[in-house]
C-alpha positions as CSV (number, residue, x, y, z in Angstrom):
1,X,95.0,122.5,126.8
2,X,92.6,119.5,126.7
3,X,93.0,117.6,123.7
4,X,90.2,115.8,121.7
5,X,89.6,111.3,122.4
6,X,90.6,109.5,119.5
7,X,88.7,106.2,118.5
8,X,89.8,104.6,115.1
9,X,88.3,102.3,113.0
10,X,90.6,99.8,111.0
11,X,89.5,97.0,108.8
12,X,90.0,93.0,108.2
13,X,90.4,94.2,104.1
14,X,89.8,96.7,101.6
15,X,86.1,97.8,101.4
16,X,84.8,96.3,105.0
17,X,83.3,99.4,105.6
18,X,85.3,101.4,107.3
19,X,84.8,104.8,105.8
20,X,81.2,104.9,106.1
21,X,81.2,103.6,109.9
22,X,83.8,106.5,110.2
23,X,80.8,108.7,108.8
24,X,78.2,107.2,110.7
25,X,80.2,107.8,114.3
26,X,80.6,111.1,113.0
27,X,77.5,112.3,112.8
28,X,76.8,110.6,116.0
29,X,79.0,112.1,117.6
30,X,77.9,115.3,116.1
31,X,73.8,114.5,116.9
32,X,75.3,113.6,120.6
33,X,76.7,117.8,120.8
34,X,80.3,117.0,120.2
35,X,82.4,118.9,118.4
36,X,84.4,116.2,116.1
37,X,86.2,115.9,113.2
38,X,87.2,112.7,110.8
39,X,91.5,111.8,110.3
40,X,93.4,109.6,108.2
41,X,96.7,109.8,107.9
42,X,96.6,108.6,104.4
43,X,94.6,107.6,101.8
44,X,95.0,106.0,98.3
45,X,92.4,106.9,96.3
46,X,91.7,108.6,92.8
47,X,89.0,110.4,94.1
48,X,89.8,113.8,95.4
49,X,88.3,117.0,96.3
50,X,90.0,120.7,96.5
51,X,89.2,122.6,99.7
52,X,88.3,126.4,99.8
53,X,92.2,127.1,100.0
54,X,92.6,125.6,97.2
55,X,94.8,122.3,98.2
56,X,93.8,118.5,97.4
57,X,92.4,115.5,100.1
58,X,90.8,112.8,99.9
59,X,86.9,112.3,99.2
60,X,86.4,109.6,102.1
61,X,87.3,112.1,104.5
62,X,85.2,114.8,103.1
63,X,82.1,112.9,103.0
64,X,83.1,112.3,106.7
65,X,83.7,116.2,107.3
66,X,80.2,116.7,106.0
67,X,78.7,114.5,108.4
68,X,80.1,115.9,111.2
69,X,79.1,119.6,110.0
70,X,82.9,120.7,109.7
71,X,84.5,122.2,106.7
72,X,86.7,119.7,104.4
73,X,90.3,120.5,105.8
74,X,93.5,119.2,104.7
75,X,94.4,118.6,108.1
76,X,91.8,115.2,108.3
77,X,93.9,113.8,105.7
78,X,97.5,115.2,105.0
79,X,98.7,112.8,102.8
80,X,96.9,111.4,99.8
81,X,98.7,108.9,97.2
82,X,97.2,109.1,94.0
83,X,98.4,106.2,91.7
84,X,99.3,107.1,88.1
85,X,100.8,103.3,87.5
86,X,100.6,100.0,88.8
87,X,103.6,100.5,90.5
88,X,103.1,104.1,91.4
89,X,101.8,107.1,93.1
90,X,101.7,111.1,92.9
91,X,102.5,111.9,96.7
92,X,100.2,114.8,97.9
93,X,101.0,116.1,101.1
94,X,99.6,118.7,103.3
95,X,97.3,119.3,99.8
96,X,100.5,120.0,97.6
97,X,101.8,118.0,95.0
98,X,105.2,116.4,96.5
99,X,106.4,114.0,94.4
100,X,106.1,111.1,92.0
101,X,107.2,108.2,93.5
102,X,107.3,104.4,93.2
103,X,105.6,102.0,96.0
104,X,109.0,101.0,96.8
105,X,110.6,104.5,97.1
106,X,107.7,105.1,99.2
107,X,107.8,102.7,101.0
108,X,111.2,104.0,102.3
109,X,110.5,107.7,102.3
110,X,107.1,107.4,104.0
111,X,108.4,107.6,107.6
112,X,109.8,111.2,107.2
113,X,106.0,112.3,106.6
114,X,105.3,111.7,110.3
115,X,105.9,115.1,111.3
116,X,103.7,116.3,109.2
117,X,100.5,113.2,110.4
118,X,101.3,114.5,114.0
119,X,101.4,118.2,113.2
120,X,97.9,117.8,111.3
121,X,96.6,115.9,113.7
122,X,97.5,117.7,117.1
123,X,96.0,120.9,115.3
124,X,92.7,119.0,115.2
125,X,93.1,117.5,118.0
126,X,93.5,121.3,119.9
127,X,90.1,122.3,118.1
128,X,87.5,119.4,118.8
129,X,86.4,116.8,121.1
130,X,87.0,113.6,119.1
131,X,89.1,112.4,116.4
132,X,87.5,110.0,114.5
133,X,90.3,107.8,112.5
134,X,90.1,106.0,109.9
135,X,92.8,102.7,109.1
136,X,93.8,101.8,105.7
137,X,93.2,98.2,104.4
138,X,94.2,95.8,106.8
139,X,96.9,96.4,110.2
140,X,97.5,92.8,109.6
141,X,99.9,93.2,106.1
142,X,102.8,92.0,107.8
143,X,104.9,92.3,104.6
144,X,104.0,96.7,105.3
145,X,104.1,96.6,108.7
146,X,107.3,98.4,109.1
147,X,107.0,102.0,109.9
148,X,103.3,102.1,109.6
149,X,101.8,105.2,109.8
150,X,98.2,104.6,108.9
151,X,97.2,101.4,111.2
152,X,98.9,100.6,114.5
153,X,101.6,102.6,113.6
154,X,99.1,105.4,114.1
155,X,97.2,104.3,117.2
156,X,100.4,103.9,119.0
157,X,101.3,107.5,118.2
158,X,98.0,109.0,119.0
159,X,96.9,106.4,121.6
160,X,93.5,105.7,120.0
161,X,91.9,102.5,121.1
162,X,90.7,100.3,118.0
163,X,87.3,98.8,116.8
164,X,87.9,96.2,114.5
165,X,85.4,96.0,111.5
166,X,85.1,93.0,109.3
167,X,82.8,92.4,106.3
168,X,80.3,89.5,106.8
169,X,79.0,90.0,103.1
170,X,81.9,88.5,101.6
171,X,82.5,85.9,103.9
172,X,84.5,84.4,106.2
173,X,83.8,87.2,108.9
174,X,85.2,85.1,112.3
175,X,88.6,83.8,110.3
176,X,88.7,87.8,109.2
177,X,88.7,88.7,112.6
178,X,90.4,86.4,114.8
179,X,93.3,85.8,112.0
180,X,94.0,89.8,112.3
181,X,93.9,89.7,115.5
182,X,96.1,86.7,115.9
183,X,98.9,88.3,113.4
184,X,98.9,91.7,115.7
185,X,101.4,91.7,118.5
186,X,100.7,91.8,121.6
187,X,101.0,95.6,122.4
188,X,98.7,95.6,119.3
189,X,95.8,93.5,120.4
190,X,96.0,95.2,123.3
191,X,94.5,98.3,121.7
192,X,91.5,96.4,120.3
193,X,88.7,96.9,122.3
194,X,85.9,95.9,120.0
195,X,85.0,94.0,116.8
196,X,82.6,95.4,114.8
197,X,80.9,93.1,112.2
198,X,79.4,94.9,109.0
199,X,77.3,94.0,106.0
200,X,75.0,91.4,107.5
201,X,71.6,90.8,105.8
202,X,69.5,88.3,107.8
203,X,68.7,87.2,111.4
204,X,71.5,88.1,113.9
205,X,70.3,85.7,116.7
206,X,72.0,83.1,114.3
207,X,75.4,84.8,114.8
208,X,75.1,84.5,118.8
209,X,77.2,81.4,118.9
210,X,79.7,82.4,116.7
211,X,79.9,85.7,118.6
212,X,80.3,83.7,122.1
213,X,83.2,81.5,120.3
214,X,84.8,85.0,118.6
215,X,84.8,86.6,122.1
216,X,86.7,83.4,123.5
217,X,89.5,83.7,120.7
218,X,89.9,87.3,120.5
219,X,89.0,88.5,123.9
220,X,87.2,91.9,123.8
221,X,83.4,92.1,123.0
222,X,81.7,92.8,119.4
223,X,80.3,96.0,119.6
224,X,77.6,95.5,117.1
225,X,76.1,93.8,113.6
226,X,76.0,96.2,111.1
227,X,73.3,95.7,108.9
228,X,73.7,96.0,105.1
229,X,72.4,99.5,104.0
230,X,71.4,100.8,101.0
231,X,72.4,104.5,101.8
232,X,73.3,107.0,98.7
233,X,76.8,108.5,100.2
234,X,79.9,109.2,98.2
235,X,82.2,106.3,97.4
236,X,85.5,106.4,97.7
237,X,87.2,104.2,95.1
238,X,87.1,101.9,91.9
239,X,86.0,99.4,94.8
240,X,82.7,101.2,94.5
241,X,79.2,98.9,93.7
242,X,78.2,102.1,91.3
243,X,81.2,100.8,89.2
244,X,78.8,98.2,88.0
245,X,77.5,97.9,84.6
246,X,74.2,97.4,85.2
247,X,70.5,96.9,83.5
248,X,69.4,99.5,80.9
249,X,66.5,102.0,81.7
250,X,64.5,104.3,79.9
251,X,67.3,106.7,79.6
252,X,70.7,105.0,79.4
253,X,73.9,107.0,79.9
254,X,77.4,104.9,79.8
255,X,79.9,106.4,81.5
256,X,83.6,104.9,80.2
257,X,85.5,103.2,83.3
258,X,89.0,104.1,82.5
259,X,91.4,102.0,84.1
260,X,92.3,104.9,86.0
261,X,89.3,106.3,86.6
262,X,89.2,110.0,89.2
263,X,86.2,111.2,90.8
264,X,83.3,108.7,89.5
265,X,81.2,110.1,91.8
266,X,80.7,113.1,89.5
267,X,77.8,111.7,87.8
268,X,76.0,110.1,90.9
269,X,73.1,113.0,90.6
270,X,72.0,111.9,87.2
271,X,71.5,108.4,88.6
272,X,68.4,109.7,90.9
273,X,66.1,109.5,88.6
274,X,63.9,106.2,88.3
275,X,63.9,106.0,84.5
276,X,67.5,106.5,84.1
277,X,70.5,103.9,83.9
278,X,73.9,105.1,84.8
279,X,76.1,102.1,83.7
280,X,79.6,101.9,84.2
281,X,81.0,99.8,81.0
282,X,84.8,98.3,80.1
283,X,84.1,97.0,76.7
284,X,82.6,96.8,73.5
285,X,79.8,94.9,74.3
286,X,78.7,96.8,77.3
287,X,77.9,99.8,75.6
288,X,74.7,99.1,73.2
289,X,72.8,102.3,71.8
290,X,73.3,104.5,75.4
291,X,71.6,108.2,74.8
292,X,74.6,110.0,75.9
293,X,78.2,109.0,76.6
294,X,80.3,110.2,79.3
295,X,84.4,109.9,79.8
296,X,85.4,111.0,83.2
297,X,87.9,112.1,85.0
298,X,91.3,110.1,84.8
299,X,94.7,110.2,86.4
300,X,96.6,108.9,83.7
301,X,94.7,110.6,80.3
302,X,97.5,109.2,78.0
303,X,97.6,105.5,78.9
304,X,93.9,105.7,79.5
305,X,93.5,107.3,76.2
306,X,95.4,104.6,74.6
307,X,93.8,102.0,76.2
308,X,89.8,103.7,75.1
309,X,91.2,103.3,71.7
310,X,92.9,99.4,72.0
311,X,89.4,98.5,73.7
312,X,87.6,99.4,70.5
313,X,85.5,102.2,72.6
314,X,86.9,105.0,71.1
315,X,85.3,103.6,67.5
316,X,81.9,102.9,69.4
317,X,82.2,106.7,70.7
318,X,83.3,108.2,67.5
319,X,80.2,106.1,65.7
320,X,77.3,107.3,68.5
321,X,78.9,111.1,68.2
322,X,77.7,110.5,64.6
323,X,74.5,109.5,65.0
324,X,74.1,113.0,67.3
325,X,74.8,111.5,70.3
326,X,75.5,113.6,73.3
327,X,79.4,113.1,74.8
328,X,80.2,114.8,77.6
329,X,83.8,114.6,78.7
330,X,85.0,115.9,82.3
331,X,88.9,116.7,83.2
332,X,90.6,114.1,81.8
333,X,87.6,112.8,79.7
334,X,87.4,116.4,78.1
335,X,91.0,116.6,76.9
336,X,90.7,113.1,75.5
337,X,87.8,114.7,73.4
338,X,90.4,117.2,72.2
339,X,92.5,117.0,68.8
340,X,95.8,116.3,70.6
341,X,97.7,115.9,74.1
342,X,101.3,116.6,74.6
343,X,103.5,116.2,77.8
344,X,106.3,118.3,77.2
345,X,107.1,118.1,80.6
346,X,106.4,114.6,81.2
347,X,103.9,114.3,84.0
348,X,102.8,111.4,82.6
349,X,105.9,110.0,81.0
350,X,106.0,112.5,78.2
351,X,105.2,112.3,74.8
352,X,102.0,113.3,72.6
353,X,99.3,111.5,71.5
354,X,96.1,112.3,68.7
355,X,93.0,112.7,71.0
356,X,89.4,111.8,69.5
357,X,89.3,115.1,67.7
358,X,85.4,116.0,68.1
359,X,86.3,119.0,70.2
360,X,88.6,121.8,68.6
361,X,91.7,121.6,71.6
362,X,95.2,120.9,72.3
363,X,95.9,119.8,75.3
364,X,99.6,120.6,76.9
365,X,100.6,118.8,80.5
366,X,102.5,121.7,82.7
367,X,104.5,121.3,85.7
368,X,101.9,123.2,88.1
369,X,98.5,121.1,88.7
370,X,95.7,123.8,88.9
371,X,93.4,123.4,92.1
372,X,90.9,126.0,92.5
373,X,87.3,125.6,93.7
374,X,85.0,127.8,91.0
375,X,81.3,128.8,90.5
376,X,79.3,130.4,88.2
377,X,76.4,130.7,85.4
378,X,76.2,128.6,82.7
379,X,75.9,130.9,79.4
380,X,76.3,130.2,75.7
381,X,75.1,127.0,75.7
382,X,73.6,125.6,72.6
383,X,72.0,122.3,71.4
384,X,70.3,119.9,73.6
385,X,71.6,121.1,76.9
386,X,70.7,124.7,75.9
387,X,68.3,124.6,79.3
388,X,71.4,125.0,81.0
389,X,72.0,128.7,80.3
390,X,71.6,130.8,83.6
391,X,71.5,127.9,85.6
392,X,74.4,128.2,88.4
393,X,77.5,125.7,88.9
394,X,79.6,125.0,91.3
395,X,82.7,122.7,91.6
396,X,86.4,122.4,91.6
397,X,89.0,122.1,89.2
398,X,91.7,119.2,89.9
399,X,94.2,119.3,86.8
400,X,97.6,119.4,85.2
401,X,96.7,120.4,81.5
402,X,95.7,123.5,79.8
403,X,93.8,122.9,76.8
404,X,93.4,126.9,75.6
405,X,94.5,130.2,76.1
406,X,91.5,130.4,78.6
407,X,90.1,127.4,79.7
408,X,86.0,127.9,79.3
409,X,83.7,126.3,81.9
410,X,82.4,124.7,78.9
411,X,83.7,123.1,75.7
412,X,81.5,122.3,72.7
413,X,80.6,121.3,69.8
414,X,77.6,120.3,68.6
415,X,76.3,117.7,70.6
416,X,80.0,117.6,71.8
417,X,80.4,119.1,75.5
418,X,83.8,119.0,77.9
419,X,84.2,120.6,80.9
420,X,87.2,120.8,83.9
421,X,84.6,121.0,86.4
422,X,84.4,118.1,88.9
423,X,80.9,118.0,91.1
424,X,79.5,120.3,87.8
425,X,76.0,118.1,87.8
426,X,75.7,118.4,91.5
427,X,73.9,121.7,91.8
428,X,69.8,121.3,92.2
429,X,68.2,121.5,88.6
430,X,71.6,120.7,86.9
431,X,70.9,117.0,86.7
432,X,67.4,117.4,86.1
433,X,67.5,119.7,82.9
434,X,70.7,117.2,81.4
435,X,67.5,114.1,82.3
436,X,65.0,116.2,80.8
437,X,66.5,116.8,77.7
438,X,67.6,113.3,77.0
439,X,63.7,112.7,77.5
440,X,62.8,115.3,75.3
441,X,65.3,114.2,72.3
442,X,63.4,110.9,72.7
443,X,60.0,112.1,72.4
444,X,59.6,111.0,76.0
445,X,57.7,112.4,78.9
446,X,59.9,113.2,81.8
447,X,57.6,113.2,85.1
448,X,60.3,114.3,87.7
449,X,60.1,117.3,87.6
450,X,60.6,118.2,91.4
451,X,63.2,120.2,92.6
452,X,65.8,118.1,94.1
453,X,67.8,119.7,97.2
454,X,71.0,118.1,97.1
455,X,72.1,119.4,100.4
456,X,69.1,118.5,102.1
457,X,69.5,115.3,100.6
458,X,73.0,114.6,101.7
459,X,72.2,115.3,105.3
460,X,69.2,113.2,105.2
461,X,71.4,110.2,103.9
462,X,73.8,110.8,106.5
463,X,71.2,110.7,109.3
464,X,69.7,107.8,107.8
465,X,73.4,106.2,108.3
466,X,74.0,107.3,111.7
467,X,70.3,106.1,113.1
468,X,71.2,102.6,111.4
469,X,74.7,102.2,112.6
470,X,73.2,104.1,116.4
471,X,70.4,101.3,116.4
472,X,73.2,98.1,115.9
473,X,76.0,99.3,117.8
474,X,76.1,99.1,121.7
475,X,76.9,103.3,122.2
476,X,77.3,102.6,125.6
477,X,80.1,100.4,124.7
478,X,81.6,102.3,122.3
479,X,81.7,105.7,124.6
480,X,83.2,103.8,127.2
481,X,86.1,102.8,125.1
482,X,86.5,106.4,123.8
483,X,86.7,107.5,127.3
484,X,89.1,104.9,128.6
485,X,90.8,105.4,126.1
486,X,93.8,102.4,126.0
């Protein structure tokens, strides 16, 4: 049976790009009449999606999914490390919860989880024409090398050849490059067949020298200057430029970043519109007179909890709720909105601790996280998001807590609101009607009113990213290595 090429993308750093790229090839490949899918082998992130079956990846490699027209599929990224401390991860694999573990315990354990990489990936592999992979960080930590199983470790064992990205906008792009490659061994650099350098703004004719020199130290060819592009895709981590604070609009929204912050990118639709701010804030005197408050998602809801309330933010919440001031809490953010939460079981270290009491739950941590995808219509609604009512939804649930006998799509009171539902603004006219009523209780005029095709949207975003990165890399180039192969 013929099994798909693998190319893979790894990074100088953190945040050179490397996800999007992964995108952008995907949909080339896609445009080009290939059937191909996006893999890595694992991701650290706190942003997470549940598939149709229910189980738990990684949003990078959904976004990437998308862009190559496949359904999200554990299988393009069986493991996913979620960190609950500085020091340590929940260990998702194959979409199920494994363990708790620290980085060192990991650190050990990690090669046993190659059976299941390889099993994941040969299945994909058996289905499509190319695997599009995506590295993790940088292949050059040297102090992590050992047993790598996201980087080289992961090229060797799929023989993908490499493109090496680095990111010009913060410098330093050449010593990114050639010091990587320098600290790879030899079998290593041998897999590099390209550099890829992202994130320029400028002239490229006044990188040609350094280009020439680069080629001379590092021996394979650059394969193109990315430009930097403004394109609205899903991020993937805290990393994210939408973690900003940002400049206050005609509409302001603050949305709490918890040190822990999950799936930020819940609240991206309601930044669309022109008159609206969507500021990201970590203290006191970020947060002004905002005209509704949002606490998101969270992987650690106690310790975030606690640290909303040393901050001084919880005060500044309690005083806005007040004044009448919309609060809308999602997953984590919703049970901090509660009167109490208790870990009997201690998923997060145990213990139980007073929530901000403006809405009328209790909260209780169990052993089994709930991951379900769910849709519906919004009914009962009251107050200034009463527009909602009939209105459809559609999201996923990503939790550990119950906070009721039966948990309701939506918690209120009063100007109060709480939900479980990840990706619950994303639907057409649910951003708009949440916009237009802020306008309204301003005695504003809200002029958007066009219906706003999130779908059609998304797709139009990703072409826009594949026709940018098609235009700056050499294709010819890059097919030739994915045929060759290393």
């Amino acid at each position: 049976m013929k099994k798909a090429r693998p190319i893979m993308i790894q990074g100088t750093m953190s945040n050179a790009g490397k996800s999007l790229l992964c995108a952008a090839l995907c949909r080339i490949f896609a445009q080009d009449g290939l059937r191909v899918a996006p893999f890595k082998s694992q991701n650290m992130a706190l942003n997470s999606f549940i598939t149709k079956e229910g189980l738990e990846m990684g949003r990078a490699q959904v976004v990437q999914a998308q862009a190559a027209g496949q359904e999200p599929s554990v299988l393009m990224n069986p493991i996913l490390l979620k960190p609950t401390t500085d020091v340590g991860s929940q260990v998702i694999v194959n979409g199920e919860v494994r363990a708790n573990m620290s980085a060192a315990d990991y650190f050990r354990y990690k090669k046993q989880l190659i059976p299941d990489i390889m099993r994941a990936y040969d299945m994909l592999a058996a289905e499509n024409d190319v695997i599009v992979i995506e590295g993790a960080g940088s292949p050059a930590e040297i102090n992590l090398k050992a047993d790598d199983i996201v980087n080289m470790g992961l090229a060797k064992m799929v023989k993908a050849p490499v493109l090496l990205v680095g990111d010009i906008d913060r410098g330093g792009v050449f010593a990114q490059l050639y010091g990587t490659v320098a600290l790879l061994e030899p079998e290593e650099r041998a897999m590099v067949k390209a550099t890829v350098i992202n994130k320029f703004r400028g002239d490229v004719s006044i990188l040609d020298p350094g280009l020439d020199m680069l080629y001379n130290l590092v021996k394979v060819p650059c394969a193109g200057v990315v430009p930097y592009l403004q394109i609205d895709i899903d991020d993937e981590d805290s990393l994210s430029e939408r973690l900003n604070c940002g400049k206050r609009k005609e509409i302001d929204i603050v949305v709490i970043s918890l040190p822990r912050i999950s799936n930020f990118t819940d609240f991206t639709p309601l930044s669309r519109f022109s008159g609206v701010s969507l500021r990201y804030i970590r203290n006191t005197a970020e947060f002004g007179t905002p005209d509704m408050v949002i606490i998101p998602g969270t992987k650690s809801t106690i310790a975030d909890l606690r640290w909303m309330r040393q901050s001084g933010l919880e005060a500044m919440i309690l005083k806005a709720a007040s004044h009448g001031t919309p609060v809308f809490g999602i997953c984590g953010g919703l049970q901090m909105l509660g009167k109490s939460i208790s870990d009997p079981v201690g998923s997060e270290g145990g213990g139980r601790m007073a929530g901000l009491g403006l809405l009328n739950i209790d909260t209780v941590f169990e052993n089994e996280k709930k991951r379900t995808q769910t849709e519906g219509l919004f009914s009962g609604i009251k107050g200034i998001f009463e527009g909602l009512n009939g209105k459809r939804y559609r999201g996923y649930e990503i939790h550990m807590g119950q906070s009721g006998p039966d948990d309701a799509e939506i918690f209120q009171n009063g100007s109060i609101y709480g939900s479980y539902i990840h990706g619950l603004f994303d639907e057409n006219d649910i951003a708009q009607t949440i916009v237009g009523a802020l306008y309204k209780a301003r005695g504003l005029v809200f002029d958007e009113n066009t219906e706003f095709d999130a779908k059609a949207y998304r797709n139009a975003q990703y072409d826009r990213l594949a026709e940018n990165v098609r235009n700056a890399l050499d294709m010819e180039l890059v097919y030739s290595i994915l045929e060759n192969g290393i």
